[in-house]
N, C-alpha and C positions, 0 to 999 in steps of 0.2 A: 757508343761511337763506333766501334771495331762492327758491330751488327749491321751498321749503317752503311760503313763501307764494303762488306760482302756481300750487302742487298743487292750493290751495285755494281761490284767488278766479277762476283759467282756467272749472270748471265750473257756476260761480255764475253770469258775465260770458255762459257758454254760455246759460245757460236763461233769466236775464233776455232777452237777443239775441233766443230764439227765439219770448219772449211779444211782439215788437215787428214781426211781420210785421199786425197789423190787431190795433185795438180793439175790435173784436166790435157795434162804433157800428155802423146800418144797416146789419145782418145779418138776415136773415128767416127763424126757424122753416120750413125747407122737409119736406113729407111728401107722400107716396104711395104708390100701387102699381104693380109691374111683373106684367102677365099674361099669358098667351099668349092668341091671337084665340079660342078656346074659353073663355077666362076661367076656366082654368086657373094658379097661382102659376106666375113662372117660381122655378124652384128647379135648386140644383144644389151637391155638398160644395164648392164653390164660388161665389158670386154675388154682383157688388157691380155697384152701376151709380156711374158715372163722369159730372160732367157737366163738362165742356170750356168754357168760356169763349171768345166769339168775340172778346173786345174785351182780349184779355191780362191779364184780372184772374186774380186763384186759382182753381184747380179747387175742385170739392167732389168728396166722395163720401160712399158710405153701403152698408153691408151689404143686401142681401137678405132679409127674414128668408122663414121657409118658409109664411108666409101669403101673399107677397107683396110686403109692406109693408115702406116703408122711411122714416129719418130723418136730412136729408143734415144733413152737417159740414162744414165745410174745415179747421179747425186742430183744434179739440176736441170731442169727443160734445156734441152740440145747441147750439154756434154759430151754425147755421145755413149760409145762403149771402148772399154779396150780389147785390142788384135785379141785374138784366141778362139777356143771352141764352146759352143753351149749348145746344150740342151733345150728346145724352144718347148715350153710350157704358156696353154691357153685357158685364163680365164675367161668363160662365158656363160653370160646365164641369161638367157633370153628373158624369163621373169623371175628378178627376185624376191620378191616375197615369196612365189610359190616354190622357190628353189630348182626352176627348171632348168638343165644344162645346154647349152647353145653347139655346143660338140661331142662328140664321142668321148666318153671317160679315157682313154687312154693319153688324150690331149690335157688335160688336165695334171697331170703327174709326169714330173721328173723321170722316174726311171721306168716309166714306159712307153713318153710318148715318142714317135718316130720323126720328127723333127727336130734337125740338127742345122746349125751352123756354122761357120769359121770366118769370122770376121780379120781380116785385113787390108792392106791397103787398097788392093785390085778386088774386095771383095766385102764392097759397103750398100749395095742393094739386093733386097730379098724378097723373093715372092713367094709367101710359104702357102700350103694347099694342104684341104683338110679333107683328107677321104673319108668316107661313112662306113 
């Protein structure tokens, strides 16, 4: 009996848990685009950009889409992000299977690539650009 009722309230206890990592209180609609220096979409069967937190809050992220354009999250599609600074980290792989990279490796990592942002209120659209 006792088995039967933790079958039951374990996955419940999980998903309430999981809604209690942020309120979604001052979170900011974040958008933009990522382009290549020709202003070109970066595109690839792959593409998400990452943005890194320098101050240990949540990451966000957001897909690629093949305009370019994108719509960051951290917990749920259009949560947004919260005010602060990050690090913009690009996943791309133009083919995956053959594990080919869509940008320059320094886009790729954290602590070297050269895109940075500061999200707050006066400053929720981004138009980030990928030199070669």
């Amino acid at each position: 009996m006792i088995r039967r009722i933790w079958s039951h309230v374990l996955p419940f206890a999980f998903v309430v848990l999981a809604g209690c990592g942020g309120s979604g209180e001052g979170m900011l609609p974040v958008t933009g685009t990522v382009k290549n220096a020709d202003g070109s979409p970066v595109t690839g069967e792959v593409a998400r950009v990452v943005f890194q937190p320098t101050d240990g809050r949540q990451a966000a992220s957001a897909s690629i889409e093949s305009d370019g354009s994108f719509a960051a999250m951290t917990q749920t599609p259009g949560d947004g992000m919260a005010p602060g600074q990050y690090k913009v980290v690009l996943n791309v792989l133009k083919d995956y299977r053959a594990n080919i990279i869509g940008v320059p490796q320094e886009y790729a990592d954290a602590s070297t690539t050269p895109l940075t942002i500061t999200v707050d209120e006066g400053n929720t659209h981004f138009d980030l650009v990928v030199e070669p």
